[in-house]
C-alpha positions in Angstrom: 84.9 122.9 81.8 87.6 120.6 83.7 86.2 117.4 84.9 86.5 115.8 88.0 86.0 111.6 88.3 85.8 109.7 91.3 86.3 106.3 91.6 84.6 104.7 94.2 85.7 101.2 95.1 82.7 98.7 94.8 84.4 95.2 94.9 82.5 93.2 97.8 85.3 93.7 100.5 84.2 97.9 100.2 80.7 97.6 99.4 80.3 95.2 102.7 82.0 98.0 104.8 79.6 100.9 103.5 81.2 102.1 99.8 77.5 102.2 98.6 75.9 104.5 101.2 79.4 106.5 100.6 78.7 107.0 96.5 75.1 107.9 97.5 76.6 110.8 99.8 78.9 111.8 97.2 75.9 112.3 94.9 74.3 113.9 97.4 76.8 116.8 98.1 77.5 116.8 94.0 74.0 117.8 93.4 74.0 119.7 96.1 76.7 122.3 94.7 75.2 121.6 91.1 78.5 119.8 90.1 77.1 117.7 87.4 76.5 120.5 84.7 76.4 123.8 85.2 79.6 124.6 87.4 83.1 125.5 86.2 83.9 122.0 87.7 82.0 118.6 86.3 82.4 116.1 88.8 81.4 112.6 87.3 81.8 109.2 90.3 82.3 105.9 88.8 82.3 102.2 90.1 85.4 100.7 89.7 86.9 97.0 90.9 88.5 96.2 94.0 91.4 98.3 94.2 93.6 96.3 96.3 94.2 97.0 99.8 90.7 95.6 101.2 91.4 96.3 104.5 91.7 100.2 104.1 87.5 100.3 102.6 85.3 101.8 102.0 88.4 103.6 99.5 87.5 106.7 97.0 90.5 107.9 94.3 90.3 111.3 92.9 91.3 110.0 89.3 92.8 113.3 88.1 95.4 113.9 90.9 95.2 109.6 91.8 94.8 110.8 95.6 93.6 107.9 97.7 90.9 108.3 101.1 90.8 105.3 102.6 88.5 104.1 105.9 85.8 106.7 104.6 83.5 107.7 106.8 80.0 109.6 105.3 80.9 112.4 107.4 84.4 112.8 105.3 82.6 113.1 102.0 81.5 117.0 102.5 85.0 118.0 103.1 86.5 115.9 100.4 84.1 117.5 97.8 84.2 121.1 99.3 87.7 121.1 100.2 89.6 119.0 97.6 86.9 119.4 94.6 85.9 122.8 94.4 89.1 124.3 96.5 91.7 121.7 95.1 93.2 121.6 98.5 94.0 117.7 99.3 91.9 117.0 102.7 95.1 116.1 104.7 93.8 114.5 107.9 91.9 112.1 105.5 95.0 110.7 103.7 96.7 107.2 105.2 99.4 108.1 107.4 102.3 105.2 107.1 105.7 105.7 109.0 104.2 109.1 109.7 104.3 110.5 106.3 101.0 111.7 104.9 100.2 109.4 101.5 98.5 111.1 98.5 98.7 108.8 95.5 97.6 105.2 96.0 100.1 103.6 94.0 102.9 105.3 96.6 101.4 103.1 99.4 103.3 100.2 101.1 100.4 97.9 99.9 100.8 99.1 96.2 104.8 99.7 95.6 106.1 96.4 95.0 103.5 95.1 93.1 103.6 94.7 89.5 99.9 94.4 87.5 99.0 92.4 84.8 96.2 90.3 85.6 94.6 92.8 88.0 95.8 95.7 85.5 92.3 97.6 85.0 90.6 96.4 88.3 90.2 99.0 90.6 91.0 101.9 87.5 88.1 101.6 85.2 84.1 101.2 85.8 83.5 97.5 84.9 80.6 98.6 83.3 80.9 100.7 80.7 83.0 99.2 77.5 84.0 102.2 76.7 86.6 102.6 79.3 88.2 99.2 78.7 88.3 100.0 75.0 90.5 103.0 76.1 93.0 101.1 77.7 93.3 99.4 74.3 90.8 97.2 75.0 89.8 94.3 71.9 93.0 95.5 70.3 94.8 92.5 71.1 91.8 90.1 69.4 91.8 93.0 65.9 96.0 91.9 66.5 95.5 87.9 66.6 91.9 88.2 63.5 94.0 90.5 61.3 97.9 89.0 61.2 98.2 85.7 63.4 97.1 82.3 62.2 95.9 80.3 65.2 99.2 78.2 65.3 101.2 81.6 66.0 98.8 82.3 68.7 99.4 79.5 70.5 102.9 79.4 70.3 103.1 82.9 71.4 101.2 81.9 74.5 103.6 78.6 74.7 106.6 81.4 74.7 105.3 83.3 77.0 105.9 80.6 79.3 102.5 81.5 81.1 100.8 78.4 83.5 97.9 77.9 84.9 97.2 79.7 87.7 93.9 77.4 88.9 96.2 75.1 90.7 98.2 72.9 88.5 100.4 75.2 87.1 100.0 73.5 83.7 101.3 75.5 80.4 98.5 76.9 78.8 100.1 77.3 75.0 100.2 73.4 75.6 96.6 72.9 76.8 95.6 75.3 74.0 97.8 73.0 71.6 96.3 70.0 72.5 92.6 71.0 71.6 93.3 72.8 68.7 95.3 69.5 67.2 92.2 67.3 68.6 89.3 66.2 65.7 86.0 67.8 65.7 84.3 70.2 64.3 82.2 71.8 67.8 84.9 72.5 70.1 84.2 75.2 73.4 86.2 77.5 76.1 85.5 77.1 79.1 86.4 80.1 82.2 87.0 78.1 85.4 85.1 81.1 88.1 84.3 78.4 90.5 86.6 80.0 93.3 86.0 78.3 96.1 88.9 77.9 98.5 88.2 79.7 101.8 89.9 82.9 101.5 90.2 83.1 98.1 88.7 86.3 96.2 91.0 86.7 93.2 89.2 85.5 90.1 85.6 86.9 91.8 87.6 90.5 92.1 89.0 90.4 88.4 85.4 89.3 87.3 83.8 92.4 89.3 86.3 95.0 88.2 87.7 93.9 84.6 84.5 91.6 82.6 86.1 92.7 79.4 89.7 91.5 79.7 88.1 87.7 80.6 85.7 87.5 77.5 88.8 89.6 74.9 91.1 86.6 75.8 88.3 83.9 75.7 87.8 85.1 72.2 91.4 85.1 71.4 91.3 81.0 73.0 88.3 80.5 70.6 90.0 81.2 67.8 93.9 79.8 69.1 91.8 76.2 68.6 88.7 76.4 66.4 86.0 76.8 68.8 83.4 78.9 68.4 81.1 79.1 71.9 82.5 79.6 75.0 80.9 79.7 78.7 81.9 81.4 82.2 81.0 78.8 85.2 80.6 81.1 88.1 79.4 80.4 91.0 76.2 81.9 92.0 77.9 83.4 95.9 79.1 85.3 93.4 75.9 87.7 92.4 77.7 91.5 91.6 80.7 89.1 89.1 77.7 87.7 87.4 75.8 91.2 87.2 79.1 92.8 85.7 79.9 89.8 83.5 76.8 89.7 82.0 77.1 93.6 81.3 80.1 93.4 79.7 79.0 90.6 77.6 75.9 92.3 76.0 78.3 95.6 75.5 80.0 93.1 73.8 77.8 91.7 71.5 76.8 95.6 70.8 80.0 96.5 69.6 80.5 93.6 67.2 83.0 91.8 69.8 81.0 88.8 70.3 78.7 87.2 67.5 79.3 86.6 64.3 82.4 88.0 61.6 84.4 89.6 64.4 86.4 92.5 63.2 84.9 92.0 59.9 86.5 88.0 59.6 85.3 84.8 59.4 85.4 83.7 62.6 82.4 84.0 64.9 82.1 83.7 69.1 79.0 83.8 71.4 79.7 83.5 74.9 77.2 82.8 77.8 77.1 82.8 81.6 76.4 79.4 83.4 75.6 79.7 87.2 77.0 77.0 89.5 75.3 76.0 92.9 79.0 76.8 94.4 80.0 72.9 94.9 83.9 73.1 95.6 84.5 70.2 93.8 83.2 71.6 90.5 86.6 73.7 90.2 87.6 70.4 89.1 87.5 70.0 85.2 85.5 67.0 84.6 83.0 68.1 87.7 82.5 71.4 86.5 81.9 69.6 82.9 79.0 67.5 84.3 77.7 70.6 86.4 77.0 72.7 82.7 75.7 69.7 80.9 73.4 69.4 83.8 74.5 66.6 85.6 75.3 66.4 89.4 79.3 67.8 89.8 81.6 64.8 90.4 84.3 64.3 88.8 85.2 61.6 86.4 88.7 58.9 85.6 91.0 60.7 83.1 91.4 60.1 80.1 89.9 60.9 78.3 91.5 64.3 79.3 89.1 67.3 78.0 91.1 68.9 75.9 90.3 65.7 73.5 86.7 64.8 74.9 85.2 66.9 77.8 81.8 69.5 77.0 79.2 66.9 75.5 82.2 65.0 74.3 83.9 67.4 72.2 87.3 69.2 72.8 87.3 71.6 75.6 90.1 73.7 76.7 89.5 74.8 80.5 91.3 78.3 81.6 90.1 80.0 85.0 90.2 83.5 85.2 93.7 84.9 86.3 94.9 82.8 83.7 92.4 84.6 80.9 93.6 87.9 82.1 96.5 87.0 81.1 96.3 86.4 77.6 95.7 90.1 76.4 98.6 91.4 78.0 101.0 88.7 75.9 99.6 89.7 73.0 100.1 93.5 73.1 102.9 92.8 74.1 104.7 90.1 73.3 105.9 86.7 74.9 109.8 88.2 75.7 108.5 90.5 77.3 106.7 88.4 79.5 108.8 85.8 80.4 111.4 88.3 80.8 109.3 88.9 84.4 109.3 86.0 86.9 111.6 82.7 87.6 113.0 80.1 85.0 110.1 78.2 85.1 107.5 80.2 86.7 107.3 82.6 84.6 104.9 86.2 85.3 103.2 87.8 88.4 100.9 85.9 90.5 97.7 87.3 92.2 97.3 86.4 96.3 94.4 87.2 98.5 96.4 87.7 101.3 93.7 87.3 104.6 94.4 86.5 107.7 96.8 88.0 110.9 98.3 91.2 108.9 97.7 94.9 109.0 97.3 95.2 105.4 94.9 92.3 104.1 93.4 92.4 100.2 94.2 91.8 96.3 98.3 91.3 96.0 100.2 90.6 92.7 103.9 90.2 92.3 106.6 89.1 89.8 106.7 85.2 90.7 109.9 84.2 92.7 108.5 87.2 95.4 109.8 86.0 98.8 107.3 85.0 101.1 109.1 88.0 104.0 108.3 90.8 101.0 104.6 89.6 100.1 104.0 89.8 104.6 106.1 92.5 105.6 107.0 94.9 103.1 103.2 94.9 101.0 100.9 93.5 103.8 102.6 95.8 106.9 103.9 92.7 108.6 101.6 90.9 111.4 98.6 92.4 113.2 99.7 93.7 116.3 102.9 93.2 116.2 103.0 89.8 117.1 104.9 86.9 115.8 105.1 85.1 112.6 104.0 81.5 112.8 103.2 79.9 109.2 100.7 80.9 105.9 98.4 78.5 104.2 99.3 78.4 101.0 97.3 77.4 98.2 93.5 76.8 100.2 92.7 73.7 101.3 94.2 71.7 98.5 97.5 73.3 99.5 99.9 73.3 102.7 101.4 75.4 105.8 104.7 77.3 105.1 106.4 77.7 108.6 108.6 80.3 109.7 111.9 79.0 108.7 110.6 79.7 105.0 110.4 83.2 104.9 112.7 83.5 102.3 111.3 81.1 100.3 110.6 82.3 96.7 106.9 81.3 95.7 106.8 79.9 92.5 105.5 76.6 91.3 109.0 74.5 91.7 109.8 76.7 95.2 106.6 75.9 97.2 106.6 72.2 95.7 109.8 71.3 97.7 108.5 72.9 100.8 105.2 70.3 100.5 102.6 73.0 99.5 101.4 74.0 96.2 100.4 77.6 94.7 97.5 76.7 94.1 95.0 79.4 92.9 96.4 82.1 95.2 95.1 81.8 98.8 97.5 83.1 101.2 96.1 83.2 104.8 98.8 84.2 107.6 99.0 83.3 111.0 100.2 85.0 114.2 102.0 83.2 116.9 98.6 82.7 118.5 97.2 80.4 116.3 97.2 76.6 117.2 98.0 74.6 114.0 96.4 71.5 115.1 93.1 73.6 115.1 94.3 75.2 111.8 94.2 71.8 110.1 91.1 70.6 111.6 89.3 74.1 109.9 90.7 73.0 106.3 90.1 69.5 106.7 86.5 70.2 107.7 86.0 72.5 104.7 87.2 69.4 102.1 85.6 66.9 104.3 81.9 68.6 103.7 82.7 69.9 100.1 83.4 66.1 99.1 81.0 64.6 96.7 81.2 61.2 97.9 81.5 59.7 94.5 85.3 57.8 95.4 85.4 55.7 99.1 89.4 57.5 99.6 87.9 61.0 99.7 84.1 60.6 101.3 85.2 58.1 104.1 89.0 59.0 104.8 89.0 62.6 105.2 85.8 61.9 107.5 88.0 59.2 109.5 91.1 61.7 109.4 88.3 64.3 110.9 87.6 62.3 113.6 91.3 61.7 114.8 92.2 65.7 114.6 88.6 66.3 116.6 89.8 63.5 119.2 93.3 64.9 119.5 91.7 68.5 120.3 89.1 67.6 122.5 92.0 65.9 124.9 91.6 62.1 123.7 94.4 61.4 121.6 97.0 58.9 121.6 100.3 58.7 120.5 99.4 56.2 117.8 96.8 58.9 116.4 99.7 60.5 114.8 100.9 57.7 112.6 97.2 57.0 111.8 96.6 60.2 110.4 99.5 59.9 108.2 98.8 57.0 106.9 95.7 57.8 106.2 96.7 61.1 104.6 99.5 59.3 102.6 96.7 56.8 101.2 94.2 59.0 100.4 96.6 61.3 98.1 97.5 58.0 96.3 94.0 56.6 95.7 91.5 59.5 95.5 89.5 60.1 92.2 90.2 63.8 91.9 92.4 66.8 92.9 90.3 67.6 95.9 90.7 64.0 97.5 94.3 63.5 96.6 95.2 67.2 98.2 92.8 67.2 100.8 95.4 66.2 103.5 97.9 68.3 102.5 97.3 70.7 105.3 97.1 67.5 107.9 100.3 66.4 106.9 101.7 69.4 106.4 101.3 70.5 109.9 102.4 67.4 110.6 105.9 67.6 109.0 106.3 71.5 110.6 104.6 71.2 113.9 104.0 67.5 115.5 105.4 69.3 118.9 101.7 70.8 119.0 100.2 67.4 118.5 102.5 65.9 120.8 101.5 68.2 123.7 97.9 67.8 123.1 98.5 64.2 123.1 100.8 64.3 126.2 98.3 66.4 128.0 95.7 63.9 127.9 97.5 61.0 128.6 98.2 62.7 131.8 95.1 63.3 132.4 93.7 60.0 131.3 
């Protein structure tokens, strides 16, 4: 009996543009032609992850044969199942039409081509929920690799080879992080996943949580045993409700198959793992916030040091990962450091996962080699710019991180690259703007996002970025003055200096930014109203 599987996209971006009343008519026709047991052809549809390219959903893959239907319609599914299914004759007029050519196989799309997978290497190929398919793409073989022939110490210098960061912001190594707590005293140590995702945006870590549970708790297991810990917990946010649902899945089939619990692979070291659910505070992606927000407390951050890795959960050593760094860990370990710091820049070293949102054709999950150009990441994976219009600048990096104008094309992005520009990485945001957009009004829109997600707890943060509000509002609504400007500067200049956390000392970066790349639009709305006025 040959067997037929069809994934059906159900990361949020499809399931909000119909992907579930799709499935239910794919069932529909399947039963309908008795497809599920007693014809020459089992058809079986799976959930998988996001698959990529959000802004062609709802998206079905016939596994066998990897042919993509994008911008499903329930009206499509009766031909797809009749024509392609029982005929095998691909439904032509169905497939995505670039440069007018006809695409069958997803991975020949523009959107898919130049990427290179690691951290979103299962998402959008397996269903989430069933272990078994994770296990099949050697899934937990990496953990039997590191319990069976690696002391911890060789763990974490693998992961120190590797050259891997952090990909929550910081860019800090993570073989030193791990280093750090393994070498600190104590007996109760914990792992921590960073899931608070919160820049606007930003859908990375929720879509490898949706699509890929498995590869998230297989490397937290790994960290457990890299430095002696023997509990870990995810701190995800609770706008997050279908990451959750799968997370928790995959953590019972977990505990099933002897993965989780106690005397792993037939060892001595034991793991239990458990979900915490945050109210979905922005500041709590912060380490020490998040910290307080599991022990209970309200999430504010605290002064450092003590740094976590030495003192953080209830005092004890705590290493804090967030989740495209996690799902990076397996992948090292099967197979091997060289390999991946053979892919990437001198110092930024591996891909890097974008949500790229915003003015382009082509918006949804992207991950490159680090060192891709800013031009290949818009134009040659994301179709270039709605409509055809101009280029103007991307927000890099959320809130906490900075515009990138036109004249930067070129630029690489990797950590060292974007610093000099005045942005950061940051966890991955990457919203592009047409020529359309005004970048005064831009700034205001980021501004007002850290200005309300501030948790009042340091005077820079709670009452500058509401005075540095007030200026950009005054400047829009045709009141500004030419000493406005030099205000908000200073005022953006001080707050980086003096704030308690990383959401008060970045949260004028895209002020000051826009500043440094654009005054002529702050100068016009200035000049305007002192015309006026």
């Amino acid at each position: 009996m040959a067997k037929k599987e069809i994934l059906i996209c159900a990361g949020t971006a499809c399931l909000s543009a119909g992907a579930e009343e799709i499935k239910d008519r794919f069932e529909e026709e399947i039963k309908e032609l008795n497809l599920t047991e007693d014809y020459e052809i089992k058809t079986v549809i799976s959930n998988t992850g996001c698959i990529g390219p959000c802004s062609l959903g709802p998206i079905a893959i016939i596994k066998d044969d990897s042919t993509f239907y994008g911008h499903l319609k329930t009206e499509n599914v009766e031909r797809i199942v009749r024509e392609h299914l029982l005929e095998g004759k691909i439904v032509e007029d169905l497939l995505t039409e670039e440069d007018g050519e006809k695409i069958e196989d997803f991975k020949e799309i523009r959107f898919m081509k130049k990427q290179k997978r690691i951290a979103l290497r299962n998402t959008g190929i397996i269903d989430p929920n069933k272990i078994e398919e994770y296990i099949e793409r050697d899934g937990y073989q990496a953990l039997k690799s590191v319990l069976n022939n690696l002391t911890p110490l060789e763990v974490i210098e693998e992961i120190k080879n590797s050259g891997l960061r952090g990909r929550g912001g910081a860019g800090f190594p993570t073989g030193i992080k791990w280093s750090f707590a393994h070498q600190a005293e104590g007996e109760q140590k914990y792992i921590i996943c960073n899931a608070d995702e919160g820049d606007p945006g930003a859908f990375m870590d929720r879509s490898i949580l949706e699509g890929d549970p498995h590869s998230i708790i297989e490397a937290m297991i790994i960290a457990g045993y890299a430095i002696g810990a023997e509990q870990g917990y995810v701190y995800v946010r609770a706008e997050y409700p279908l990451a959750v649902k799968n997370l928790k899945i995959a953590i019972r089939a977990a505990e099933n198959n002897g993965y989780l619990g106690s005397n792993i692979y037939g060892s001595d070291f034991s793991f239990n793992l458990e979900v915490r659910v945050g109210a979905g505070a922005f500041v709590c992606g912060e380490e020490t916030a998040l910290i307080a927000s599991i022990e209970g407390k309200r999430g504010q951050p605290s002064t450092k040091p003590p740094y976590p890795a030495n003192s953080g959960l209830w005092g004890k050593p705590t290493v804090i990962n967030n989740v495209e760094t996690l799902a990076n860990i397996v992948p090292i370990i099967n197979q091997g450091s060289d390999w991946f710091s053979s892919i990437g820049t001198e110092k930024s070293k591996g891909t890097k996962v974008f949500a790229v949102a915003g003015d382009v054709k082509n918006t949804g999950l992207v991950e490159v080699p680090m060192g891709t150009t800013l031009r290949e990441i818009i134009f040659d994976i994301a179709g270039g710019i709605a409509e055809d219009k101009g280029f103007k600048a991307a927000q890099i990096g959320g809130p906490s991180g900075g515009t990138i104008p036109k004249k930067y094309l070129d630029l690489q992005i990797d950590y060292e690259s974007v610093k000099k520009v005045g942005a950061i990485v940051g966890s991955g945001g990457l919203v592009i703007m047409d020529e359309d957009n005004s970048m005064v009004d831009v700034a205001r829109f980021f501004l007002e996002f850290t200005e309300d997600e501030s948790c009042g707890k340091c005077t820079p943060c709670r009452v500058g970025t509401k005075r540095m509000l007030d200026i950009l509002e005054k400047i829009l609504e045709g009141r500004g003055r030419s000493q406005d400007l030099d205000k908000l500067e200073k005022l953006g200049n001080t707050i980086k200096e003096t704030s308690l956390c990383g959401l008060g000392q970045t949260a004028p970066n895209p002020v000051l930014s826009t500043l440094k790349y654009f005054r002529e639009e702050y100068e016009t709305l200035i000049k305007q109203a002192e015309e006026v006025n």
